[in-house]
C-alpha positions, -999 to 999 in steps of 0.1 A, spaced: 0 0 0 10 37 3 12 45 35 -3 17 57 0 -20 53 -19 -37 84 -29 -67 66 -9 -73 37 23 -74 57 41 -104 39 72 -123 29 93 -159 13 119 -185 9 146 -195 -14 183 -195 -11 206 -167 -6 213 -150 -42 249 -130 -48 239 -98 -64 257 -67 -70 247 -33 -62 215 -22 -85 210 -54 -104 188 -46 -136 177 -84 -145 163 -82 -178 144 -111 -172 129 -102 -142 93 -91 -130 110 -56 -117 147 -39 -106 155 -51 -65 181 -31 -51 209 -34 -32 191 -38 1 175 -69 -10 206 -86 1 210 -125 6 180 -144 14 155 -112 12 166 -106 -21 158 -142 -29 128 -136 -9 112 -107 -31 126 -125 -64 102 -154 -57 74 -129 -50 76 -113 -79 72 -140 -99 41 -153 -70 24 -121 -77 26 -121 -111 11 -158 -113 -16 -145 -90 -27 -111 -112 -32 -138 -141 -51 -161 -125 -74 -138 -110 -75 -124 -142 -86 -155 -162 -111 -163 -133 -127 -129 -143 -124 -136 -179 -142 -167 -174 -168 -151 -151 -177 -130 -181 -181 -156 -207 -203 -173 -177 -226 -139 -175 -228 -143 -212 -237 -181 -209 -207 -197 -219 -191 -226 -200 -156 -231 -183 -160 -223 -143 -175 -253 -123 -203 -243 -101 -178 -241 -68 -157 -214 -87 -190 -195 -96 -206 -196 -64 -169 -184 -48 -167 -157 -74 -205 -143 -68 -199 -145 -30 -162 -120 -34 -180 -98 -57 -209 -95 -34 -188 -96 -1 -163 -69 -17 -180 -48 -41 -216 -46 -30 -229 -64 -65 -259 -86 -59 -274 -85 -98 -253 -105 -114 -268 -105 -146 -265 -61 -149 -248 -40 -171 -228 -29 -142 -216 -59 -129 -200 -68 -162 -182 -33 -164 -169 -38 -126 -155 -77 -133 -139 -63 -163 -122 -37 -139 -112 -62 -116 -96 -83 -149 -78 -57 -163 -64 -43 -129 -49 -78 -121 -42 -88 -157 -22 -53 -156 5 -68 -129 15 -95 -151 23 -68 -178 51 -49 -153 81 -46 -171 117 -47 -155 121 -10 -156 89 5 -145 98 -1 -106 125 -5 -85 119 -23 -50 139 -17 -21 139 -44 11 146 -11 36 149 24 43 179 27 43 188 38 8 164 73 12 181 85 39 213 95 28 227 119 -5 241 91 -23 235 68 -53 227 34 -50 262 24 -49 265 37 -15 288 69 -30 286 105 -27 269 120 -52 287 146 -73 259 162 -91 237 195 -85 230 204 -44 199 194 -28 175 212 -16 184 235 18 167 212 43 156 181 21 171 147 18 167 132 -14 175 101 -28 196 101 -61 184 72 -83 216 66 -108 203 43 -134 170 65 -141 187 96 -132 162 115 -105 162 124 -74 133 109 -51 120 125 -18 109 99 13 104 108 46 119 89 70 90 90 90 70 72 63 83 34 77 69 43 115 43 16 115 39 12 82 51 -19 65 56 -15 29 44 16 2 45 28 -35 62 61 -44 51 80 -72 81 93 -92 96 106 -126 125 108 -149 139 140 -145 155 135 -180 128 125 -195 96 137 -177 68 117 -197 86 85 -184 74 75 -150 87 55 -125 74 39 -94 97 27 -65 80 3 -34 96 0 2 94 -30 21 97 -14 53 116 -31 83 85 -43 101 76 -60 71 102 -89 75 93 -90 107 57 -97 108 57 -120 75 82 -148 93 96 -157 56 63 -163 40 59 -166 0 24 -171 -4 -5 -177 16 -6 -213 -1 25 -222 16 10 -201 50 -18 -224 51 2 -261 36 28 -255 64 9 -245 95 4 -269 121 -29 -284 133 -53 -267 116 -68 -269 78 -93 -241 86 -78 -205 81 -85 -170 79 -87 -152 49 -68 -123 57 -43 -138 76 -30 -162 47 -25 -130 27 5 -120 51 32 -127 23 55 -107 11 40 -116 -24 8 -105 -9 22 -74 -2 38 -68 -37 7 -75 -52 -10 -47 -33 17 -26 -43 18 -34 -78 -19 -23 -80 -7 11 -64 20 15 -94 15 32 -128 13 8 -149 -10 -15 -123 -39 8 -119 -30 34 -97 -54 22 -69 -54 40 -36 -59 30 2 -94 47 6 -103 58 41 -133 47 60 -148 66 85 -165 48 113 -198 61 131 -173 79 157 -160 102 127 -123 81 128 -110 75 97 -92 39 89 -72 28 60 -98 3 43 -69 -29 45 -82 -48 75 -104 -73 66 -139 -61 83 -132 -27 71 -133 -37 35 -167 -54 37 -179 -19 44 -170 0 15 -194 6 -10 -186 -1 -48 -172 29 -55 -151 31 -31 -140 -9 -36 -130 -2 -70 -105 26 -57 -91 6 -34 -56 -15 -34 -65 -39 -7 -100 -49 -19 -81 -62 -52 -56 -81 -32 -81 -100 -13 -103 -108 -48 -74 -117 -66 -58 -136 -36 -91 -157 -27 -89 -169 -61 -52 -175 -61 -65 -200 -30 -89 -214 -49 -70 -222 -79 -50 -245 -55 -75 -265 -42 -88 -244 -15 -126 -233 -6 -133 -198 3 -157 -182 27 -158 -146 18 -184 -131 42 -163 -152 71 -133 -147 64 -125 -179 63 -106 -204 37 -103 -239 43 -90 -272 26 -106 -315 29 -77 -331 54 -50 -350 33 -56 -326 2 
């Protein structure tokens, strides 16, 4: 998210990967910088390619909720039944058969269909907060160029060639968000950068995907919803749909009958948006597209209790 990640707070495995400073991988979903060292840098590497597989499959469960509406086959009647429950659950639709709902499933489509599209140069993803801090490149040397700002600290990027603003501050209690940014050489060209902010390897204990959350915890084949989503791919994905080229979705407040405005990422608080406002927001995506990244592999979602579970011995 932007500025607050409550429930997407998420991260993986893998080996340890040597890297240099400012890898651009060519063949990669995105650029991971130099604070993605060792196993983290593995880490996001996996979820990049886990976030991408889960924007196309929600995106293909959309496509084939359209041919449905228009009475084609290809969704069994558990994946239809799961789909109507997330769109009712998330964003308010009830007439399935309406103009509207149509128009809003093709949003959904193309917003996750959009993360698969990401190309390696269009973000940059840094594992900490580190690399804002300080007036040098991302080499971790001084840089030479024009002064900041009197009273600004600005972070120089050296492969697109612009300086970024973050405030430090941005990180207390938050634990990952999307920046907005440009090429200052060429200005129709933009750029988005995500943070994965020190809490967030905290709070995610390693976790790729909420598949492996829910095949590797103990006792139990009966889940929540929102708490399988604490991945770092999870968390990328949200961001993603923050970025540029993945919608430019925001983190919509909700304010409560006391007048208090909350982020609309916790679970609950999502359920109370109207459609509108779901169709602006980063979080209600992430849960769609995650519920049917779930049910792809084999497990059976409860939207309206937050709940996902899988038979014993599957």
């Amino acid at each position: 998210m932007e500025y607050l990640l409550l429930v997407f707070l998420w991260p993986l495995l893998l080996l340890s990967v040597p890297i240099s400073a400012s890898p651009y991988l060519q063949k990669r979903l995105t650029v991971v910088e130099s604070s993605c060292a060792g196993t983290r840098f593995a880490q996001v590497k996996d979820a990049n390619s886990i976030a991408q597989e889960i924007g196309k499959i929600a995106e293909s469960y959309m496509n084939k909720f359209i041919g449905h509406l228009e009475g084609k086959g290809g969704l069994s009647q558990l994946e239809v039944e799961t789909i109507e429950q997330g769109l009712k659950e998330l964003y308010k639709i009830t007439n399935y058969q309406s103009p509207q709902t149509k128009e809003i499933v093709k949003r959904i489509k193309t917003t996750c269909g959009q993360i698969a599209k990401i190309q390696p140069a269009d973000i940059r993803i840094f594992c900490d907060r580190r690399g804002w801090l300080a007036k040098v490149d991302d080499k971790g040397q001084s840089y030479k160029g024009d002064a900041l700002e009197a009273g600004k600290q600005m972070w120089w990027d050296s492969i697109f060639h612009t300086w970024t603003p973050m405030k430090n501050a941005f990180c207390a209690g938050v634990h990952a968000f999307n920046t907005h940014t440009a090429n200052t050489r060429s200005p129709d060209e933009p750029r988005d950068i995500i943070t994965f902010c020190p809490d967030m390897w905290r709070v995610t204990k390693g976790q790729s995907t909420p598949r492996e959350i829910a095949l590797n915890a103990p006792g139990s084949v009966e889940y929540k919803l929102s708490t399988l989503k604490d991945s770092v791919a999870g968390a990328l994905f949200h961001e993603f749909t923050h970025t540029e080229q993945g919608g430019k979705t925001i983190d919509v407040k909700w304010t409560d009958p006391q007048g208090k405005k909350w982020y609309a990422v916790k679970y609950d608080i999502l359920k109370k948006l109207n459609t509108h406002q779901a169709l602006e927001n980063a979080e209600t995506y992430a849960t769609m597209a995650m519920g049917l990244y779930l049910l792809h592999h084999g497990f059976k979602v409860s939207w309206s209790e937050d709940r996902v579970w899988r038979a014993a011995g599957c």
